[in-house]
Every structure is written in structure tokens, then in C-alpha cells.
C-alpha positions in Angstrom: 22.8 -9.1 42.5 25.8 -7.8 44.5 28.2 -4.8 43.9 31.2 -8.0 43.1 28.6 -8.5 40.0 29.0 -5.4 37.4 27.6 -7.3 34.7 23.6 -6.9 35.9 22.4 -7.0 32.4 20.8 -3.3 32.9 23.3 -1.6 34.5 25.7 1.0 32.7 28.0 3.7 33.1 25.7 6.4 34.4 23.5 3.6 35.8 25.4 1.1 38.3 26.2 -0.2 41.3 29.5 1.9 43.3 30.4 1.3 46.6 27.0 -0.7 47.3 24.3 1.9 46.2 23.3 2.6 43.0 24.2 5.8 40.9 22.5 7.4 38.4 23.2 10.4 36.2 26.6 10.9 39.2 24.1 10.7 42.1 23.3 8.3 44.8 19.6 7.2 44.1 19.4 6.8 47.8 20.1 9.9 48.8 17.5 11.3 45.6 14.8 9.3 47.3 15.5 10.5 51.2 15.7 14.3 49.2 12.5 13.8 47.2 10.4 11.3 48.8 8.4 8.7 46.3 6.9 8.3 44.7 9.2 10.2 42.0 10.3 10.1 38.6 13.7 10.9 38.4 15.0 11.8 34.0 18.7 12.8 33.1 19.2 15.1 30.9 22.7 13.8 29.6 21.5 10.3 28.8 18.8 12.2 26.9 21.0 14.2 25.3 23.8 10.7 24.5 20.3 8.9 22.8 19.4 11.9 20.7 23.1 11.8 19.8 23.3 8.0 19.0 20.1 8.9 16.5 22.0 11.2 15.0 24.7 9.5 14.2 23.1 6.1 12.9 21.3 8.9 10.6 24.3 10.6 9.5 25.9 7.1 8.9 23.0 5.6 6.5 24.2 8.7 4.2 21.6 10.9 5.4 23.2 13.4 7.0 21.9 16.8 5.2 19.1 14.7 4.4 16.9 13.3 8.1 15.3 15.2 10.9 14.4 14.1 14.7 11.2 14.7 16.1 11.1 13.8 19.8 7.6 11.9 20.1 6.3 14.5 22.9 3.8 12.0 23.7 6.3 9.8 25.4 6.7 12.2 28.4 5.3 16.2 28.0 7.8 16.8 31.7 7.9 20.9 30.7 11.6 20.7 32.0 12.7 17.9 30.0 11.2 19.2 27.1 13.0 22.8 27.7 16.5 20.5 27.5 15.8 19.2 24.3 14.9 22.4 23.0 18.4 23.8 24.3 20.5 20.5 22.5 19.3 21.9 18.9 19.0 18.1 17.5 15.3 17.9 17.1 12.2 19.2 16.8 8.2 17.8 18.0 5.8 15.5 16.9 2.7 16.2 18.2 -0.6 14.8 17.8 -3.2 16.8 19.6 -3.7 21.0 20.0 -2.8 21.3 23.8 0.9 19.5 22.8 1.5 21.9 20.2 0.4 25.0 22.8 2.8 22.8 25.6 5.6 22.6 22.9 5.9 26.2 21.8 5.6 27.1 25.7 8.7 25.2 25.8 10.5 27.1 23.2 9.5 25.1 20.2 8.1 27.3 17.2 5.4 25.8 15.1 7.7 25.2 11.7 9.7 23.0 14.3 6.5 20.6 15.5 5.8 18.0 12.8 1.9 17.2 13.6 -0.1 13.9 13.3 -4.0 14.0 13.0 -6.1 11.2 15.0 -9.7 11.6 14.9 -9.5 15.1 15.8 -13.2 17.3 15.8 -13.7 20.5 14.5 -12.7 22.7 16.8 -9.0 20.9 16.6 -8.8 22.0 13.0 -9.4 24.9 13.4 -7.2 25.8 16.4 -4.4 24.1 14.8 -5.0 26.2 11.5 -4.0 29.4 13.2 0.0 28.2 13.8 1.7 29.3 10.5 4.0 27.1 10.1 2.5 23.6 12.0 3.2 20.9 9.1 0.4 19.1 8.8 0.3 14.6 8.5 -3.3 13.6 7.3 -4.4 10.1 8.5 -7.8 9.7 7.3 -10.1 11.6 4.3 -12.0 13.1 6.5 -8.3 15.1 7.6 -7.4 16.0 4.1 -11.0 17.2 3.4 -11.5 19.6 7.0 -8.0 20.6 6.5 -8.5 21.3 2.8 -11.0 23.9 3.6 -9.3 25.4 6.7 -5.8 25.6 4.5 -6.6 25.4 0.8 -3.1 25.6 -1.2 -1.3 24.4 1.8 1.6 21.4 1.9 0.5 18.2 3.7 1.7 14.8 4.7 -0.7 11.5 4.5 -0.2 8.8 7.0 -0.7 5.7 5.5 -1.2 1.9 6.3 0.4 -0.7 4.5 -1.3 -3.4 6.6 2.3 -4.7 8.0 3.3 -3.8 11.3 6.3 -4.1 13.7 7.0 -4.3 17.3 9.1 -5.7 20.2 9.0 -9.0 19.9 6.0 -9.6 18.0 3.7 -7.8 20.8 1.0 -7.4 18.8 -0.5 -4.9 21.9 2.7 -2.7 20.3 1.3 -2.8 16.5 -0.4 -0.1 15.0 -0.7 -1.9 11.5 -1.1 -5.5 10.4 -3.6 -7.9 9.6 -6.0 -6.6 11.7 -7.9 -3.1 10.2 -6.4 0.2 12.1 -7.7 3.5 12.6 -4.1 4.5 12.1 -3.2 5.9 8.1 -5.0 5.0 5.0 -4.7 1.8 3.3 -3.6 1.3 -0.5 -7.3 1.0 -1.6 -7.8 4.2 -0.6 -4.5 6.2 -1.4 -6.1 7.4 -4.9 -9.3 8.4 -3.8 -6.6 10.4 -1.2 -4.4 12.1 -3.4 -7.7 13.2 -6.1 -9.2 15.2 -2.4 -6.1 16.6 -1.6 -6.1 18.3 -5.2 -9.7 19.4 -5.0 -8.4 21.4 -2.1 -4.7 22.3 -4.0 -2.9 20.2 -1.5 0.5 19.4 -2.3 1.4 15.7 -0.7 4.7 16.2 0.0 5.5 13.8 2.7 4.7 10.1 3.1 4.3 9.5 7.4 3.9 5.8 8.4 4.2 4.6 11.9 3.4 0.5 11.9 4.6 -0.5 15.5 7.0 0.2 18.5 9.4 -1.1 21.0 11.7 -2.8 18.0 14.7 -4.2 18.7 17.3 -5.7 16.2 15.6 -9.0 15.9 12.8 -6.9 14.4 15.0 -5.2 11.8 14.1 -7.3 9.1 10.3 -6.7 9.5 11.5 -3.0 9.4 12.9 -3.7 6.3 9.8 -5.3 4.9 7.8 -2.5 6.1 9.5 0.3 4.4 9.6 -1.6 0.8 5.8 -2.1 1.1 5.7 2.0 2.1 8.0 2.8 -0.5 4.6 1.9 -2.7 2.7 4.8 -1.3 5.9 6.9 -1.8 6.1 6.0 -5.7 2.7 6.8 -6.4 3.2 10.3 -4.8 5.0 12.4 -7.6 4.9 15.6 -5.2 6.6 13.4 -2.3 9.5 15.4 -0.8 10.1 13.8 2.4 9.3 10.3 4.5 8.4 10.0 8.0 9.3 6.7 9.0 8.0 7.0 12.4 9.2 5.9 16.1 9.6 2.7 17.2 13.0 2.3 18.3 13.2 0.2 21.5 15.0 -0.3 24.6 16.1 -3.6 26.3 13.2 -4.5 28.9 14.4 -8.1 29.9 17.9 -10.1 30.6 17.9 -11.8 27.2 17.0 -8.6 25.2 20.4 -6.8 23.5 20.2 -2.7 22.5 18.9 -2.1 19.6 22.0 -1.7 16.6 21.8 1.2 15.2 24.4 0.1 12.7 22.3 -2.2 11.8 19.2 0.0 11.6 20.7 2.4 9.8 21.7 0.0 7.0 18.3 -0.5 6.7 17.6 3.2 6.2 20.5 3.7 3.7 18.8 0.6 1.8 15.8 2.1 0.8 16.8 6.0 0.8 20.7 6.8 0.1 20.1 6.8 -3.5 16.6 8.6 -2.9 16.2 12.6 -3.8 13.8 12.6 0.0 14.3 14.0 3.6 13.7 11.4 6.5 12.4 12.2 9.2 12.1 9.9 12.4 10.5 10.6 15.2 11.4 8.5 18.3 9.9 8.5 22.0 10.9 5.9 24.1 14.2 5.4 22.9 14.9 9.5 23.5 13.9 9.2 27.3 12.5 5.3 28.4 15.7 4.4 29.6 17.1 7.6 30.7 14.0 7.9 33.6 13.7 5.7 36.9 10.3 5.3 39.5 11.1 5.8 43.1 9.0 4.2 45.2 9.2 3.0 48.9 8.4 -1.1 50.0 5.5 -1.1 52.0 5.2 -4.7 52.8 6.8 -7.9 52.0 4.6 -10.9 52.4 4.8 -15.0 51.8 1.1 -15.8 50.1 0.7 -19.3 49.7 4.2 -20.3 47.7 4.5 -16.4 45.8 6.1 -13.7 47.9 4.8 -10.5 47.5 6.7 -6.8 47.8 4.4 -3.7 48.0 5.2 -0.6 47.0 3.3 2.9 47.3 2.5 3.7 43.7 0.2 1.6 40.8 -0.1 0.8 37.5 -1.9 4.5 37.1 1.0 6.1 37.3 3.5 3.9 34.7 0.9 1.8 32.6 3.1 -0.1 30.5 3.6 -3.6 32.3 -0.2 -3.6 32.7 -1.3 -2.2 29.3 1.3 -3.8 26.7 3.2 -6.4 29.2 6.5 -4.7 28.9 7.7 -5.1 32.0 9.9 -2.5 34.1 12.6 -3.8 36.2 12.1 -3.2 39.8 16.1 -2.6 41.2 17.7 -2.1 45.1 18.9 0.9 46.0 22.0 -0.8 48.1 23.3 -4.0 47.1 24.8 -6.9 49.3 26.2 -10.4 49.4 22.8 -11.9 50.1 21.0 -14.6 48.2 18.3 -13.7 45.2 14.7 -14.8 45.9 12.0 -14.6 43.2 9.4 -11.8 44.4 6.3 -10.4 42.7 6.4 -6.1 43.3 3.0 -5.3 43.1 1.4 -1.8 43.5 -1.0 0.0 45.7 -4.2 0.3 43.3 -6.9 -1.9 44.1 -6.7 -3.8 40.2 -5.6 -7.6 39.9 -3.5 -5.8 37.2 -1.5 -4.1 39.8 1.9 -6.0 38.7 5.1 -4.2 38.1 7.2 -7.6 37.6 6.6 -11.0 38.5 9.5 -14.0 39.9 11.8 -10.5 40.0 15.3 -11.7 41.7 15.9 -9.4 44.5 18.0 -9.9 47.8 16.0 -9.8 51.1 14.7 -6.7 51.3 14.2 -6.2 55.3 16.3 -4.0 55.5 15.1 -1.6 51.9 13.1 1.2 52.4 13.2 1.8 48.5 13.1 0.5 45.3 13.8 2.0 41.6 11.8 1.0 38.4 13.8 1.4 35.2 13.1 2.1 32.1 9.7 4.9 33.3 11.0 7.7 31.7 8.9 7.2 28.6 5.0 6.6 28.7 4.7 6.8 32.0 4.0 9.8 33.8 2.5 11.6 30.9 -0.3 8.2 30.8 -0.8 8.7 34.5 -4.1 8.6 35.8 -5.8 9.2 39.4 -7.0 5.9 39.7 -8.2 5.1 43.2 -7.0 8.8 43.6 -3.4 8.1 43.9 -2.5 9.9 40.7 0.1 12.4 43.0 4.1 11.7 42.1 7.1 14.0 41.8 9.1 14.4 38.8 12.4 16.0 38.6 15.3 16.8 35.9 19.0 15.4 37.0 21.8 16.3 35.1 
């Protein structure tokens, strides 16, 4: 990896090597970590902003135009900041799946007509705090949700999430799948959509959306399960007569490893114009990681390097706690230089600071000799990272910061 090399595979315009040290959003990281210290989680608000955009456009191109919504996935990162930006852009709205994010969001700017809310095993209390936002649209994933919301809101227009036991995700990661052939808490299944739709009208609930989310991280390999997906949805959706609109969920992924290629949205939106150009129905989509995973980096600072047995080891000062994803779903984040030279790549293992043998950001990583590094960056942390931190070990303490 040297500055002579542009063609890293994750590097990019607003994310590169110039003169030796690496730029991101127009900044020298290196000067952002002497400034803020690490660790820190660095987001830019105009690669935000360029992803909510791309979105938009693969939407308008699959005919949908007047037709599809974005709802930023809030539980990707909750940064109040970041979350006051994409309130400012006017593309997109929340999704939300618990009280204290829809109180966060409409902090934030967002009203409650704007927040598009999932249910998940939610107690009583949660209904009835949630029942006091005019506005919150409702997406009911289990009987038990159409019945306690029935008698908070009788009369009232609700989504169902269902389950059409097929899933998706990067690279069949079946850590990543919230539907297949194993059973799910997530949505109801075909045997029970009837028995659904008959307690929904006991309460005069009008089912007007169909919400299924079945996986995440895709890429375009994965388009064709996407495909298979929606046709088997598109069941659910026929049998609805009231159905006004489709929530086709998140999912959208971002290139984690050298061989992986960005997502085509062309290509996904083909897929959407497939089933839904000809379709009287709204889509709405509601993305996470790819809104803000890649627009994010870690900072943290190399506290040791170390030959153990024939593995050498690079420590840094922050854990798994605070960016879960390598040790929870084995997507692994990319650990990068700060300053670049001529000097050979060795295969190193950056491990973290939390006493866990799961401690691992990225094994055999290719990095130059790193005497003289006092930093490292971790891409790809700006979704489900800080907001699934912990204090584990009691080193749950970073900084986070906006760049534009």
C-alpha cells in the first residue's frame, strides 16, 4: 500500500491517499486524530448526503419517482448531529423501532408523520407511549401488536411485517438473515397472515402497507435472491385488498473486502421496477448501513506490535465493545495507515484492548511496518457501531464527531 498505488480497492475520492496521508471528507485524518485524540468516530456529512442521493436516484430510475420514500434506519447510528443533517437534506424520513428513538428523532427535528415505526416484542407501557404521537405509522410484526394496538388505536391505519421464510444477506451470512429456513421472531408467516388480517378488522384496522425486512449487507451477487424475495412477498401484498404501500426494508450493503464490488443500483433498481412499475403502491425503503457505514471511520492509536509464535500482532486502544460487527456477524472492517510509504506489506492481526478472545478487528491485514504509526483508521464504522457500543471491561468512552 503506497501513495504510487491509487487503486487500494477502498479508497475513493473523498477517501484516499494525497501526498502520503490519508484524506477524508478534505481533511488530513492525521491531523483529525492529533485534534481529537482516539479513540474517535469520525462521519461526513457529504458522503451521507451523495448515498441518500444515489438512493434516490436508483428509485426515481425504477419508475418510482412520485411513488418511493427513504427512511434512514436510525438504528444504524442515533449520532444527534448526524441525525440533525439528514433532517436538513429533506430526502428522508425515520424508521424506528423502539419509544426512546422516536423521542431522539423528533428531538432531532423529525415530526412523528415523518418516522415510519417497527414493533419488536414491545411491553405495554411501549404501546401506550407510542400511542400518544399523532401521526407515528404504525408496522405490526406479531398478533399480539395488532391486538394491543387495536385497542390503544381502534380505527387507525397499520402496516404488518411479515415473513415469507426467505431471506437475504451479504454473501450468504446467515448471522445477516432475519428470515429463512430457520423460524424468526421477525414478521408473521403465511399460515398466519389470515388469522392477521380477521384481528386487525375486529379492531377496524385498515392494512395498508405490507413491511418485510428478510436480511442485510446485500451486494449485487445477492440481487437475485432479492428478486426471489419480493415475488414470494408480493403474496402477502395480493391477499391485502386495503394494501397502499410496500416497505421493502434495508439491506443495501457496502464493500467490506478486496474482492467485494458496490452494490449496482442499476441493477437493484431493475429489480424494484420489476415487481412495482406497473403497481398502483408507494415503496418505501429504509436503508442503514448503506446511508452512513461507509461514510464513518474508527480512530484509534497502535499500542503495541508484537511477533507471537508465527502471527504478528498490532494493538490498538479500543475493542470490539465499541464497533461489534467483525465480532458479532464476521464482517470485517478494514484497519488503514494514516501515512503511506514505499515499504513492504506484512500480514498483521489488529486486535483490540477488551479482554475477549473475540477481540479481532481483522486478521492477515497487509499493512507496512508500522514503527513508526502512532494511528490507525477502521473503515466502514459509521453504521452499527457506536450506537451498539457497550462498556465492556469499562472502556465504553470514544468521541464522535460530524466532518463536512
Amino acid at each position: 500500500m503506497s501513495h504510487k498505488d491509487p487503486n487500494v480497492w477502498w479508497q475513493r475520492s473523498d477517501l484516499c491517499y494525497q501526498d502520503y496521508e490519508l484524506c477524508f471528507a478534505g481533511h488530513s485524518v492525521q491531523q483529525l486524530a492529533e485534534q481529537f485524540g482516539t479513540p474517535t468516530f469520525l462521519y461526513s456529512t457529504s458522503r451521507v448526503k451523495e448515498n441518500l442521493l444515489r438512493i434516490r436516484t436508483a428509485l426515481n430510475n425504477a419508475g418510482l419517482e412520485r411513488r418511493s420514500s427513504i427512511y434512514y434506519a436510525m438504528k444504524a447510528n442515533r449520532f444527534a448531529p448526524l441525525l440533525n443533517f439528514i433532517k436538513q437534506t429533506g430526502l428522508c424520513g425515520i424508521d424506528a423501532c423502539s419509544p426512546n428513538e422516536v423521542k431522539h428523532a423528533i428531538s432531532c427535528g423529525f415530526s412523528p408523520s415523518e418516522i415510519s415505526f417497527t414493533t419488536t416484542s414491545l411491553s405495554a407501557k411501549d404501546y401506550a407511549e407510542l400511542a400518544r404521537y399523532d401521526g407515528l405509522f404504525m408496522d405490526c410484526d406479531t398478533l399480539h401488536s395488532i391486538r394491543s394496538w387495536g385497542k390503544l388505536k381502534p380505527g387507525s391505519e397499520i402496516g404488518i411485517r411479515i415473513n415469507p421464510a426467505v431471506g437475504i444477506g451479504r454473501a450468504c451470512n446467515d448471522k445477516l438473515q432475519y428470515a429463512g429456513c430457520n423460524t424468526t421472531k421477525f414478521g408473521i408467516y403465511r399460515e398466519q397472515f389470515d388469522q392477521a388480517l380477521t384481528l386487525a378488522a375486529k379492531y377496524n384496522l385498515i392494512v395498508r402497507k405490507i413491511h418485510f425486512h428478510t436480511g442485510c449487507g446485500y451486494l449485487t451477487p445477492e440481487l437475485e435472491q432479492l428478486d426471489h424475495v419480493i415475488n414470494e412477498c408480493m403474496k402477502f401484498v395480493d391477499a391485502a385488498p386495503d394494501v397502499r404501500r410496500v416497505n421493502i426494508g434495508g439491506g443495501l450493503g457496502v464493500p467490506h473486502l478486496e474482492n467485494d464490488q458496490p452494490l449496482n443500483l442499476e441493477l437493484w433498481s431493475e429489480v424494484l421496477s420489476k415487481h412495482f412499475a406497473q403497481r398502483n403502491l408507494h415503496i418505501e425503503v429504509e436503508p442503514g448501513d448503506y446511508v452512513c457505514k461507509d461514510a464513518g471511520l474508527l480512530l484509534v492509536s497502535k499500542t503495541y506490535v508484537e511477533l507471537k509464535k508465527d502471527t504478528l500482532f498490532v494493538g490498538v486502544d479500543a475493542g470490539f465493545n465499541i464497533a461489534p460487527e467483525p465480532a458479532y456477524y464476521g464482517l470485517p472492517f478494514q484497519p488503514v495507515p494514516l501515512v503511506t510509504d514505499d515499504s513492504a506489506l506484512m500480514p498483521m492481526t489488529v486486535v483490540g484492548n477488551i479482554n475477549e478472545a473475540l477481540d479481532i478487528w481483522y486478521e492477515n491485514a497487509l499493512l507496512p511496518n508500522l514503527e513508526q504509526h502512532d494511528y490507525l483508521a477502521i473503515i466502514n464504522t459509521g453504521a452499527y457501531s457506536s450506537s451498539m457500543a457497550s462498556n465492556h471491561c469499562m472502556r465504553g468512552e470514544f468521541n464522535e464527531f460530524l466532518i463536512e
